[in-house]
Backbone as a ProteinNet text record, in pm:
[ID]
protein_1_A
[PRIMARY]
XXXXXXXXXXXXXXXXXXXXXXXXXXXXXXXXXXXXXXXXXXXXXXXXXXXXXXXXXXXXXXXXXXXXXXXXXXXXXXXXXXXXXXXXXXXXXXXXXXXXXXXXXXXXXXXXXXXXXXXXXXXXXXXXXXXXXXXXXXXXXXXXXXXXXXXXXXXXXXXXXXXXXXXXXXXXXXXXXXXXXXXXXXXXXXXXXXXXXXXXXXXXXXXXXXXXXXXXXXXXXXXXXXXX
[TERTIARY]
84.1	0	87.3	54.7	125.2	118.3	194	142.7	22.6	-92.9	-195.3	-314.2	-298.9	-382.5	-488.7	-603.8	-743.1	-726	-773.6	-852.7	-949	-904.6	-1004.6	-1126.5	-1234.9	-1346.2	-1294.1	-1215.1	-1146.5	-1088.7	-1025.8	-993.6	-1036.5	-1134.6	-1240.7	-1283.7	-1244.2	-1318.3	-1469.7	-1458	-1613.8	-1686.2	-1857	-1930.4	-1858.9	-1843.9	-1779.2	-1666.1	-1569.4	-1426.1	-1458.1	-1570.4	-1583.2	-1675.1	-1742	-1774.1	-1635.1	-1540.9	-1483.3	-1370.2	-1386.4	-1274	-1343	-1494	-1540.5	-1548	-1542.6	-1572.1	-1402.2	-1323.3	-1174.5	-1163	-1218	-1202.9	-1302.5	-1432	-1482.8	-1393.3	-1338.8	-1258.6	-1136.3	-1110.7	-987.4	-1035	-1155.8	-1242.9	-1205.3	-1185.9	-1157.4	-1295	-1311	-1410.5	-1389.2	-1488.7	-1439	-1564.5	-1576.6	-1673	-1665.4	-1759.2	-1730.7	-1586	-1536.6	-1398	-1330.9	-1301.5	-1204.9	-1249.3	-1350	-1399.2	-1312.4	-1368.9	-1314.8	-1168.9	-1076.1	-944.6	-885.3	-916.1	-877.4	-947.6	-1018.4	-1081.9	-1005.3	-962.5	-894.9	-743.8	-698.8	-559.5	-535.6	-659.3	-653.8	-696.2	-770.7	-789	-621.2	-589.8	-428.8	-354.7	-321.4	-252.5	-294.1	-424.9	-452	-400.3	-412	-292.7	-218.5	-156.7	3.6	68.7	-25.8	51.3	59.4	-70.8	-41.3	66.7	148.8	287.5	426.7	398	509.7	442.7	582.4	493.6	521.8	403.3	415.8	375.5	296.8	277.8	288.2	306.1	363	196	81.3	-52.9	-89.9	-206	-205.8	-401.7	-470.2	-594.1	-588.2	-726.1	-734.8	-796.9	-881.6	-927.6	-818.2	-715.2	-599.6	-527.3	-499.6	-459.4	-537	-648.1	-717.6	-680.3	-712.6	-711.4	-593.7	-438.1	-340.9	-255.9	-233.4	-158.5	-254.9	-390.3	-486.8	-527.3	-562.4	-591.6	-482.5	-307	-222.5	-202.5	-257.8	-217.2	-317	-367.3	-517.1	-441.9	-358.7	-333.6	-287.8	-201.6	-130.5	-191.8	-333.2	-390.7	-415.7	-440.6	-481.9	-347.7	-255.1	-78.5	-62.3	-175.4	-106.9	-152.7	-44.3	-73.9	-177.5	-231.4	-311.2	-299	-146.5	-119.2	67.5	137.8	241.3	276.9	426.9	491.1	509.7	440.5	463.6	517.2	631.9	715.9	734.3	683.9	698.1	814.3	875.2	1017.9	991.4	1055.1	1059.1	909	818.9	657.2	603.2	741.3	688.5	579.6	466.6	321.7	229.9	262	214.9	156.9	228.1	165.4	240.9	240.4	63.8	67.1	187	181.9	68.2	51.5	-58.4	-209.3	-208.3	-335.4	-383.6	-251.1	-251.5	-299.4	-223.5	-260.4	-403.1	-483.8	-590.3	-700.5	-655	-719.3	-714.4	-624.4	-568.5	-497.9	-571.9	-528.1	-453.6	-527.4	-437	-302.3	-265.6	-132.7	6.6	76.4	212.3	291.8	255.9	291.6	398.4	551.2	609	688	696.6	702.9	852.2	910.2	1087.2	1089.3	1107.3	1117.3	1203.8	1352.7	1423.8	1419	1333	1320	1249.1	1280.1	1251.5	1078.6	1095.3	927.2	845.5	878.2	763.3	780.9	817.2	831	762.9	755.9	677.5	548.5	507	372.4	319.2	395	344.9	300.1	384.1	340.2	245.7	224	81	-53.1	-25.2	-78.5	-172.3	-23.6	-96.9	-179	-126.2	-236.8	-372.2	-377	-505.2	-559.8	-540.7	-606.4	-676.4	-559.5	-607.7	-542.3	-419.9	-323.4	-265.9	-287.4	-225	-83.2	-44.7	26.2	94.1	86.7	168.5	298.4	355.2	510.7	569	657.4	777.6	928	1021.8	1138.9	1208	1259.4	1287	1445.1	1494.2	1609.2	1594.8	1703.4	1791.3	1721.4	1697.4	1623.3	1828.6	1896.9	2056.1	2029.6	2010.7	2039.5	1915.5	1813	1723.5	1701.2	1809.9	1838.9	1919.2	1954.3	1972	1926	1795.8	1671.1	1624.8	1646	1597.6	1477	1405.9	1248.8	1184.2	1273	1236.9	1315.5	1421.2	1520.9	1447.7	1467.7	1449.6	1292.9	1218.3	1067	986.6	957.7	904.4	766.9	643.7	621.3	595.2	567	530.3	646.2	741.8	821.1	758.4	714.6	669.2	741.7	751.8	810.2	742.7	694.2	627.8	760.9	752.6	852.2	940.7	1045.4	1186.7	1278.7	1341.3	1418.4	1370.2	1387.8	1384.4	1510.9	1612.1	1754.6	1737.4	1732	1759.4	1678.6	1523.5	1432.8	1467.2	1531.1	1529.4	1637.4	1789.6	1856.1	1816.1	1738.1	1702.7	1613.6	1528	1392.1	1449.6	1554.7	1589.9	1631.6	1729.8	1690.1	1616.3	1511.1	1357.1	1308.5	1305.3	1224.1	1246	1097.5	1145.7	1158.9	1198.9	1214.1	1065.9	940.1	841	743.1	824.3	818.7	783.6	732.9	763.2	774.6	877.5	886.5	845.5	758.6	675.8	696.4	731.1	759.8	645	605.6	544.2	596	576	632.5	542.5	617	556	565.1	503.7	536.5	693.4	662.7	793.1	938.1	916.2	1053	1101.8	954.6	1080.1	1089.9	1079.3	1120.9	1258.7	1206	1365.6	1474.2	1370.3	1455	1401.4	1306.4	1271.2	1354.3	1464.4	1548.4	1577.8	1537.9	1577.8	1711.4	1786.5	1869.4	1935.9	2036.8	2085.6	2032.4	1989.8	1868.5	1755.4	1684.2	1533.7	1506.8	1488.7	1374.8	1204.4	1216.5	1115.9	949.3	866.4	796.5	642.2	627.8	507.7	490.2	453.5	403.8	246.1	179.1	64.7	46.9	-70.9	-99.8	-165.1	-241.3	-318.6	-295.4	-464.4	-467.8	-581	-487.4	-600.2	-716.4	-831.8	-932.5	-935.3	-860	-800.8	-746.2	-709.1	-648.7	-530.3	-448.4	-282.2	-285.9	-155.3	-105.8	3.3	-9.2	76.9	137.8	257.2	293.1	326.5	257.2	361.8	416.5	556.8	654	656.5	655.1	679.9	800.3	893.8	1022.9	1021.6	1091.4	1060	1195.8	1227.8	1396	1419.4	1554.2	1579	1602.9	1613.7	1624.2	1497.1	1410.8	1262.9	1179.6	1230.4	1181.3	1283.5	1188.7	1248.3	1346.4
-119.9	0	124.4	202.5	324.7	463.2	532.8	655.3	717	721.7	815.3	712.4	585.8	498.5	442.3	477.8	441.5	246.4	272.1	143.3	53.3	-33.8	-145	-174.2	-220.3	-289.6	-424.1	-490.4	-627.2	-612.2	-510.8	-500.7	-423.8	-427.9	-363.7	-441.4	-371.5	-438.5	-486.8	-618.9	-669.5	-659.1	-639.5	-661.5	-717.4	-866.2	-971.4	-887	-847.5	-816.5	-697.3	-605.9	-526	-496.5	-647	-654.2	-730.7	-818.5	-857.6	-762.8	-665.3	-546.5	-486.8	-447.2	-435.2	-484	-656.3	-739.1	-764.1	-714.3	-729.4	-595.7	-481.1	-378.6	-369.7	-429.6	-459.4	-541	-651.3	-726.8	-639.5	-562.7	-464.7	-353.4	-332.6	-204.8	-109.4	-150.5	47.2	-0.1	188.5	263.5	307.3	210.9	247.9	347.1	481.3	582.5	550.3	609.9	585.6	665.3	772.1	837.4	739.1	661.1	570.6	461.5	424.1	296.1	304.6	405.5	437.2	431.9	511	556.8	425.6	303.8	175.9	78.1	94.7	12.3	55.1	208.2	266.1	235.7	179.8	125.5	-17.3	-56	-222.7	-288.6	-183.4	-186.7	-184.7	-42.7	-44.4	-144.7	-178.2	-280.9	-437.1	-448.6	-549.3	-582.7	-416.2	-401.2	-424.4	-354.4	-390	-490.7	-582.9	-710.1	-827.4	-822.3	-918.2	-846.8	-724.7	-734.5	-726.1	-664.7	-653.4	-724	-838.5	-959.9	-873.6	-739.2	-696.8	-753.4	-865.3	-955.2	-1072.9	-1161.1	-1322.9	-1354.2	-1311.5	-1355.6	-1220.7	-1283.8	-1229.2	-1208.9	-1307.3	-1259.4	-1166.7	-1117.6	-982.1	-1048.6	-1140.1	-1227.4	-1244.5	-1280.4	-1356.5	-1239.4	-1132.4	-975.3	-959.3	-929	-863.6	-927.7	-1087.2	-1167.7	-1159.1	-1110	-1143	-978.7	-920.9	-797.6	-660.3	-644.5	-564.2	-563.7	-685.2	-732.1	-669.5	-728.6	-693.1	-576.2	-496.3	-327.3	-284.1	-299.1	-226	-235.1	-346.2	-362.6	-241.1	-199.4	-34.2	71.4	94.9	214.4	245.3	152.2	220.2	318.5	278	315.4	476.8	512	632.2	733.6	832.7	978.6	1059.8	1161.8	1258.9	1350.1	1383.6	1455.2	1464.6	1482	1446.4	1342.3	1307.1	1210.7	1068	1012.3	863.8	815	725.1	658	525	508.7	295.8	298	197.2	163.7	-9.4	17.1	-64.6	-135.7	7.6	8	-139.1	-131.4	-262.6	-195.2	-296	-298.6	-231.5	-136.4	-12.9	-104.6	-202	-237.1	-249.6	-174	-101	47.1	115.1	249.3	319.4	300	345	268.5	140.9	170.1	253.9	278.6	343.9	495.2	530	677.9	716.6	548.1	564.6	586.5	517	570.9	662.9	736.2	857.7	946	981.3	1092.8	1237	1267.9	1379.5	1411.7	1238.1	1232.1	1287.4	1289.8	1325	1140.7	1073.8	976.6	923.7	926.3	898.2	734.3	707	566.4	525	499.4	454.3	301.3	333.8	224.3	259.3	131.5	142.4	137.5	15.3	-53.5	47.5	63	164.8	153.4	2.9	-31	-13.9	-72.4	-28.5	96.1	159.6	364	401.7	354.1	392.4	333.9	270.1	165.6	300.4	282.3	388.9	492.7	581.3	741	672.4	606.1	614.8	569.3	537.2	447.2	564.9	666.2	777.5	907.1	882.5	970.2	913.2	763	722.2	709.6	724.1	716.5	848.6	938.7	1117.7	1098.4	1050.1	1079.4	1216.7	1321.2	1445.8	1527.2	1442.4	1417.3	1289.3	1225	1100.6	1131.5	1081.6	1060.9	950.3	948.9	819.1	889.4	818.8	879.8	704.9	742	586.9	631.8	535.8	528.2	447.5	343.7	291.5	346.7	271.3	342.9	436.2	343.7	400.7	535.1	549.5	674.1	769.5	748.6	852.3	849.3	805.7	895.5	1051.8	1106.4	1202	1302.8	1287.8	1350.8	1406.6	1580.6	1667.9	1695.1	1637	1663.8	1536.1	1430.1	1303.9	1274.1	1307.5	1268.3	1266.1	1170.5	1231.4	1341.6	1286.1	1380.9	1299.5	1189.7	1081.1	1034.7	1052.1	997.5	849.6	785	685.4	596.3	547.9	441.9	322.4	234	147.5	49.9	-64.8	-159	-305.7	-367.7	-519.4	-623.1	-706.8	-829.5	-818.2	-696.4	-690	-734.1	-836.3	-884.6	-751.2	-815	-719.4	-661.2	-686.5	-647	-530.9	-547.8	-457.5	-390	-405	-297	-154	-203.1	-137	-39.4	-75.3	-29.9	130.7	60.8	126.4	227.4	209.3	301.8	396.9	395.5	424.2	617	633	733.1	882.2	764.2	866.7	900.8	824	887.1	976.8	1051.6	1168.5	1102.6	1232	1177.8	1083.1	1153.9	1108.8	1048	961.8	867.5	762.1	635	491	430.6	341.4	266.4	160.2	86.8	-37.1	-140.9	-251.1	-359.2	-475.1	-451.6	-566.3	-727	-815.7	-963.2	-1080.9	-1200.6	-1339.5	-1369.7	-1424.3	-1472.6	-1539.1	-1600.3	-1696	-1627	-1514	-1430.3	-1345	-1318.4	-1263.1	-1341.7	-1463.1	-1553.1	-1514.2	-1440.6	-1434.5	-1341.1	-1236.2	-1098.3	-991.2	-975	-849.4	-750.1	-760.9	-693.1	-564.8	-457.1	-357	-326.8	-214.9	-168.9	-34.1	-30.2	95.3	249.3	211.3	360.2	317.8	205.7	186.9	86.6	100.8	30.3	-30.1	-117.9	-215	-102.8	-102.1	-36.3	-69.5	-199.1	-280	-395	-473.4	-580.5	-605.8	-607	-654.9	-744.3	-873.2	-974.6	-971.4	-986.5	-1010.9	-1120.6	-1141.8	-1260.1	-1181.1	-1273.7	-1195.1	-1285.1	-1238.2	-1308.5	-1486.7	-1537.8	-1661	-1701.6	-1662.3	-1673.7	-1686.1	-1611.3	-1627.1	-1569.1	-1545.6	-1458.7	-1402.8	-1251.1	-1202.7	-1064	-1035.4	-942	-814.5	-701.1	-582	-511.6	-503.1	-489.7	-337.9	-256.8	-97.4	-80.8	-10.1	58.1	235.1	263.8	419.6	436.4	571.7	589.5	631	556.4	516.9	645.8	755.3	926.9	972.6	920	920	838.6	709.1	646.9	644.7	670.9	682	569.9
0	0	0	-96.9	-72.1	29.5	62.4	100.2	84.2	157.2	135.1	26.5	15	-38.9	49.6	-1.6	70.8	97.8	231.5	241.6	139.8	110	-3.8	111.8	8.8	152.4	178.8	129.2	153.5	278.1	354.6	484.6	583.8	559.6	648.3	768.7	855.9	1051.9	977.8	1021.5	974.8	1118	1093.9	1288.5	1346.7	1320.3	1382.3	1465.7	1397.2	1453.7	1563.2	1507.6	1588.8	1719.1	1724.7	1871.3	1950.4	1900.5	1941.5	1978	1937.3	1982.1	2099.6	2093.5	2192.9	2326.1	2327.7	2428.3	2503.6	2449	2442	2543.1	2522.4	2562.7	2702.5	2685.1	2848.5	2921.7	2867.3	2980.7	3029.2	2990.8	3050.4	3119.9	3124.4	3137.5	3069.8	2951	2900.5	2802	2824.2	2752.9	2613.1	2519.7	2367.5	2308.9	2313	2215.3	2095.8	2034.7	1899.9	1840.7	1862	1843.3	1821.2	1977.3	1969.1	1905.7	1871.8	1829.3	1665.4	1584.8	1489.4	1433.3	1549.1	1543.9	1573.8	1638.9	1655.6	1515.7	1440.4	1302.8	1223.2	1211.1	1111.1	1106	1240.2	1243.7	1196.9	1209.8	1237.8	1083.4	1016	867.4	798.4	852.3	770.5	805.2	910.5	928.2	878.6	818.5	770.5	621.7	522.2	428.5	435.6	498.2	492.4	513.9	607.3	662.7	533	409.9	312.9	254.5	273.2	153.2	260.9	389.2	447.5	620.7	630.2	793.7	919.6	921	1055.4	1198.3	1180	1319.1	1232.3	1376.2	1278.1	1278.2	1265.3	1271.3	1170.5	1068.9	969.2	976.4	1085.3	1087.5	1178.4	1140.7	1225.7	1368.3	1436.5	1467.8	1632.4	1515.1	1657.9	1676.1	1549.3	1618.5	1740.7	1706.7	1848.1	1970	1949	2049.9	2152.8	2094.6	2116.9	2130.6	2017.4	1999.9	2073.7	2010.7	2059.9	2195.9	2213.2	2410.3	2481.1	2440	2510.7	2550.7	2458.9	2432.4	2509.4	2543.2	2648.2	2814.6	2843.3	2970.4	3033.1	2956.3	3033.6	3038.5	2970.3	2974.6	3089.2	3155	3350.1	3365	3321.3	3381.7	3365.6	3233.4	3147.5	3221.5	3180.4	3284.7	3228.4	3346.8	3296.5	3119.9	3203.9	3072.7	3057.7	2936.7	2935.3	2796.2	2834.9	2723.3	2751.7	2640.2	2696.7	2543.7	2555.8	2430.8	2485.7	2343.9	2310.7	2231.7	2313	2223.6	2142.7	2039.7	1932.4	1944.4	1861.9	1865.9	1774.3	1664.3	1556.3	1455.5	1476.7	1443.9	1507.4	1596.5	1656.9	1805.7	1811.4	1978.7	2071.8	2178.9	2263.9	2184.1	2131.5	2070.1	2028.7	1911.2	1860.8	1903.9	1979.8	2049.8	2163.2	2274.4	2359	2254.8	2119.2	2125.9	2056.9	2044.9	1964.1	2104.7	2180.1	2319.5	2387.7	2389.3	2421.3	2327.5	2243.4	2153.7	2177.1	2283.3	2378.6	2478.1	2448.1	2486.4	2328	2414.3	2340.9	2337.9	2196.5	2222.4	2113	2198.1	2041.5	2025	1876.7	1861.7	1805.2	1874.6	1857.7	1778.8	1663.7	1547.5	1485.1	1432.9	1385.8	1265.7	1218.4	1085.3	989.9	860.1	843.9	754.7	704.5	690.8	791.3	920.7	1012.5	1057.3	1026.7	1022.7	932.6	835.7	711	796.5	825.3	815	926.1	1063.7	1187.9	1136.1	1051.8	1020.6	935.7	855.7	790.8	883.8	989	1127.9	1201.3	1200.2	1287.7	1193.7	1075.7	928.9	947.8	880.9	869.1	1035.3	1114.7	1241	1291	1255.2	1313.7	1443	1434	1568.5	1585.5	1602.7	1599.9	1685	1798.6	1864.9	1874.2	1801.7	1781.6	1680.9	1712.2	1586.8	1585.8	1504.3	1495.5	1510.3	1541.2	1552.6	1508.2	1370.9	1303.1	1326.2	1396.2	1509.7	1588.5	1634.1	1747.7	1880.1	1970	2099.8	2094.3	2139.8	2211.5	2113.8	1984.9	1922.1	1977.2	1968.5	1985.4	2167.1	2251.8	2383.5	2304	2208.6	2202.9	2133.5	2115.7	2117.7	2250	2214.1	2370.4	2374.6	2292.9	2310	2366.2	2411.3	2456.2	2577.8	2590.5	2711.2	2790.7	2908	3054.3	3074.6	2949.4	3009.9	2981	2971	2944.6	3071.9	3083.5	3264.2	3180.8	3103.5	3060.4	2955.6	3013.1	2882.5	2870.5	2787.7	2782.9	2654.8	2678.2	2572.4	2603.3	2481.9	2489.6	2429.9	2491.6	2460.6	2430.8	2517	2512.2	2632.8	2595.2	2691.1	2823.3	2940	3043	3109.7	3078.3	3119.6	2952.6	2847.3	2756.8	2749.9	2810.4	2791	2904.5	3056.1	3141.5	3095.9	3008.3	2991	2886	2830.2	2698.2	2764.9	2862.1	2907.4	2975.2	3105.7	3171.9	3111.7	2990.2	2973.2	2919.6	2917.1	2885.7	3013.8	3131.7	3199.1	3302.9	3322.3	3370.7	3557.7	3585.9	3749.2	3849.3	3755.3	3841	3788.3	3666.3	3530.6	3568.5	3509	3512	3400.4	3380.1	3293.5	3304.2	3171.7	3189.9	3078.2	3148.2	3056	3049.2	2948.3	2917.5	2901.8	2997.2	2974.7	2987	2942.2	3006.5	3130.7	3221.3	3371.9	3324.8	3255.8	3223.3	3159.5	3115.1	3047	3207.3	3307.8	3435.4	3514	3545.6	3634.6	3705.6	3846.7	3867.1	3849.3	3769.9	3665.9	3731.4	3835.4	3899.3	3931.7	3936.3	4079.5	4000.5	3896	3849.3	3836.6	3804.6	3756.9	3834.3	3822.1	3904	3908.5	3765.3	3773.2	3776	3769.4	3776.1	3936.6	4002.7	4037.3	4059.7	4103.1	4078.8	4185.1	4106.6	4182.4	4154.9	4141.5	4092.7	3984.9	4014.7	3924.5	3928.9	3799.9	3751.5	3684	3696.8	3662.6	3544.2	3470.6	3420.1	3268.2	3231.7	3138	3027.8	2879.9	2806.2	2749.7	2701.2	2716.6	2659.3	2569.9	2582.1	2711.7	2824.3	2941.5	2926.3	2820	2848.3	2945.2	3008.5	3110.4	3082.4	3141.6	3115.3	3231	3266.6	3332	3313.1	3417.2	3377.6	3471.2	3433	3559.4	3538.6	3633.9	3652.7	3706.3	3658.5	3726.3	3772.3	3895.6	3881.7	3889.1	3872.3	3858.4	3999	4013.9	4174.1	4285.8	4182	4268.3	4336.5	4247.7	4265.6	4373.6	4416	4541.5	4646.3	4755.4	4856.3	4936.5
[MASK]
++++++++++++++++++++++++++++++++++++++++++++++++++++++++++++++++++++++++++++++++++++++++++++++++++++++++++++++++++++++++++++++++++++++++++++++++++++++++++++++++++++++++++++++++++++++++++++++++++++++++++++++++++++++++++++++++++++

């Protein structure tokens, strides 16, 4: 799909998908309006393009997206701040990124992607959605710590299925002093890996399962100047 190319009706959120986005979104309790109802179909349409020419999730129905990538991405919205910067590192396929900013549009939410297809895919992610405060910064998390419009002002870092020793390394300097950084994991990837980092510590763990009943964790770090 190119730049600025309409949606076919071939990938169009069918009812089906879109009560199941719905019923996905009661089990987490978040509240989907029609705004957001929209700004989440309109992502989930593009990404249904793009995925038959370029493999942005290793799952290609929209079906086990929701079930799996979409579900996951709802878990942190309780996390997100009033108001402020929150950055997903190595966003991918825009998850939790761009669902978090389809839910929260009024955040400042930017998306640290190296690859430069899924940079392309995001900025068209946050066009066809009406993200207005969303961006990409297609860069190396290590390179885009030197970005001063991101350093250290961050209240929200967030990263899904990155090792947890390289995610903490990597988060650590975005956030701001009264920040948290949040890793998304398997029970089974932190077995044992809690103990934070010289600038982060450990300052919560959350359980939860998505409506298949996987399970899954999210570990919060705050920067260690910051707790007492």
């Amino acid at each position: 799909m190119l730049v600025g190319e309409s949606v076919p009706r071939g990938a169009r959120v069918t009812t089906a998908e879109a009560a199941l986005l719905r019923e996905i979104a009661a089990w987490f309790d978040v509240k989907l309006d029609a705004g957001t109802l929209e700004r989440v179909e309109r992502f989930l349409e593009l990404l249904t393009l793009w995925n038959r020419r370029i493999r942005l999730t290793g799952e290609r129905d929209l079906t086990l997206i929701l079930q799996k990538h979409v579900a996951d991405s709802l878990a942190p919205v309780a996390c997100l701040p009033a108001a402020g910067l929150v950055v997903d590192i190595g966003s991918g396929a825009g998850f939790p990124g761009i669902i978090l900013a389809c839910l929260r549009p009024d955040l400042q939410v930017v998306l640290i992607e190296s690859r430069r297809r899924r940079a392309s895919f995001l900025r068209e992610a946050i066009r066809q959605a009406r993200l207005p405060c969303a961006r990409v910064v297609e860069a190396r998390a290590e390179d885009a710590m030197a970005d001063a419009e991101i350093a250290g002002r961050a209240r929200v870092v967030v990263g899904r299925a990155i090792r947890l020793e390289r995610f903490l390394a990597l988060a650590a300097p975005f956030v701001e002093p009264n920040g948290v950084a949040i890793a998304m994991q398997t029970p089974h990837s932190v077995a044992g890996r809690t103990a934070g980092t010289p600038a982060l510590l450990p300052a919560g763990q959350r359980e939860y399962r998505l409506l298949e009943g996987e399970c899954r964790t999210l570990l919060l770090f705050s920067p260690r100047r910051s707790v007492p």
